[in-house]
LUMPANU-810996 format. One line per field, with one value per residue (C-alpha): residue number from 0; z negated, y, x negated. Coordinates in nm, 2 decimals. Layout:
// residues N
k = [NUM:...]
w = [Z:...]
v = [Y:...]
u = [X:...]
END
This chain:
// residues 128
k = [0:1:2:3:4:5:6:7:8:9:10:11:12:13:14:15:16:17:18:19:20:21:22:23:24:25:26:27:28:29:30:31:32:33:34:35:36:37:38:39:40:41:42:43:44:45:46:47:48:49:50:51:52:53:54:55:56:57:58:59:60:61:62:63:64:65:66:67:68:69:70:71:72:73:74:75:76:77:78:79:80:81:82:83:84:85:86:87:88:89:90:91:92:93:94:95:96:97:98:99:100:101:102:103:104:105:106:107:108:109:110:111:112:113:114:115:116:117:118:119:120:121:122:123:124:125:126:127]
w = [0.00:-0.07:0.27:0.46:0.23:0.33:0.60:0.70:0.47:0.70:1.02:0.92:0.85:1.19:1.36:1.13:1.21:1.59:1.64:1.92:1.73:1.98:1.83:1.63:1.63:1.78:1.79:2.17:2.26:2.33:2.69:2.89:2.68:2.36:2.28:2.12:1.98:1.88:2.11:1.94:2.08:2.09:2.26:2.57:2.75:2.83:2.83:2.57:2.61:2.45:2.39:2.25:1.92:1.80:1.96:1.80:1.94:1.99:1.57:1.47:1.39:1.46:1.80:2.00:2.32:2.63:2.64:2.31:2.36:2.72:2.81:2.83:2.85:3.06:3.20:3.00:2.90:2.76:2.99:2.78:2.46:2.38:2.68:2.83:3.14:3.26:3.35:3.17:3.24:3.16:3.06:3.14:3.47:3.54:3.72:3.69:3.66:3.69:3.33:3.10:2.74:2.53:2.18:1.94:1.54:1.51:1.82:2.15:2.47:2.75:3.13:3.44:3.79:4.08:4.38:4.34:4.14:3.75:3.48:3.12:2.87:2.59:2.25:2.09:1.69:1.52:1.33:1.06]
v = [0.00:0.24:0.16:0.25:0.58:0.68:0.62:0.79:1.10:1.09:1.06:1.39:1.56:1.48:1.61:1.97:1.95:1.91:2.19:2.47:2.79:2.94:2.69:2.85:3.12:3.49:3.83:3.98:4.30:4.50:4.48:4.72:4.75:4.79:4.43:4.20:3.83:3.53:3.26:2.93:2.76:2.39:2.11:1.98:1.70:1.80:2.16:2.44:2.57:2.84:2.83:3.19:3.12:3.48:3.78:4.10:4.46:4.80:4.87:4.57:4.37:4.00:4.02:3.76:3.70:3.44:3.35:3.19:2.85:2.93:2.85:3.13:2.98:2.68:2.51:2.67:2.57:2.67:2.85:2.89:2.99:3.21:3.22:3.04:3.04:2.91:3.05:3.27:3.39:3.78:3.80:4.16:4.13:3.82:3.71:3.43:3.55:3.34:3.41:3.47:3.49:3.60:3.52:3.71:3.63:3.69:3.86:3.73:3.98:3.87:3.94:3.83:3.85:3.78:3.73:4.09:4.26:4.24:4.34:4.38:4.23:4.39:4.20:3.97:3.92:3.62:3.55:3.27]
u = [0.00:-0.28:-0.45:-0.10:-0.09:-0.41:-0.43:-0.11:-0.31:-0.60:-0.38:-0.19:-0.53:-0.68:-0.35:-0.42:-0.77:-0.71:-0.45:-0.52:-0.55:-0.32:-0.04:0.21:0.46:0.36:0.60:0.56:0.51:0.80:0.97:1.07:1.34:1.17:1.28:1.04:1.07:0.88:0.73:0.70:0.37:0.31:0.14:0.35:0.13:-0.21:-0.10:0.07:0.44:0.61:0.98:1.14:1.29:1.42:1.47:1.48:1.57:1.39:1.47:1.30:1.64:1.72:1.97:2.17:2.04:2.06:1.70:1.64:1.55:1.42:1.07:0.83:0.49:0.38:0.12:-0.12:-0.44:-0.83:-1.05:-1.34:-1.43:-1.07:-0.89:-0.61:-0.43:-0.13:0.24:0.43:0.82:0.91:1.27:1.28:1.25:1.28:0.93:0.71:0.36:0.04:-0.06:-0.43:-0.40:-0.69:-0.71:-0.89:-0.81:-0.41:-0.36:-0.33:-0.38:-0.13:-0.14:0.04:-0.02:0.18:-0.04:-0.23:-0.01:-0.09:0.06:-0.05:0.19:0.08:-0.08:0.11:0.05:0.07:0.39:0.31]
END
């Protein structure tokens, strides 16, 4: 029984220990709306997704909206030291962009591009 419990115990610590540090829960910049929300991140095969779990408006309140429980992020993956790429979906105006996220401590500087066209999305800050 001991050897089931720690082994379970050393499982669950390996899984910690092998986390991405872009994993978790970030608050966006605001959109072109001043709306904001938080983008749950987590591993989806070989890649990261982020799902949008809250959203709040321009005040800084909790609001209802239509995209919570959309995907935001996919495809994304390191590309070097503390950078990622992948896709990312802007609600705001509805485009897909080809995506680079660079991570520095809790926050997380976002960009998008569409062929030649780029925009920055602002920084993102981590929210757990």
């Amino acid at each position: 029984m001991k050897r089931v419990v720690l082994a379970a115990v050393f499982a669950v610590a390996a899984g910690v220990a092998g986390a991405d540090p872009l994993e978790g829960v970030w608050r966006t910049a605001p959109d072109d709306n001043g709306n904001s929300g938080h983008v749950q991140i987590v591993p989806c095969g070989s890649a990261l997704c982020g799902t949008l779990i809250k959203s709040f408006d321009s005040a800084g309140k909790p609001m209802a909206s239509e995209n919570i429980g959309k995907l935001i992020i996919w495809d994304m993956v390191a590309n070097g030291a503390s950078g990622y790429k992948g896709m990312l979906w802007s609600p705001d105006r509805d485009k897909t962009y080809k995506s680079k996220l660079t991570l520095s401590g809790n926050t997380l500087a976002v960009e998008g591009c569409i062929a030649f066209l780029c925009r920055n999305g602002g920084t993102w800050t981590r929210a757990n």
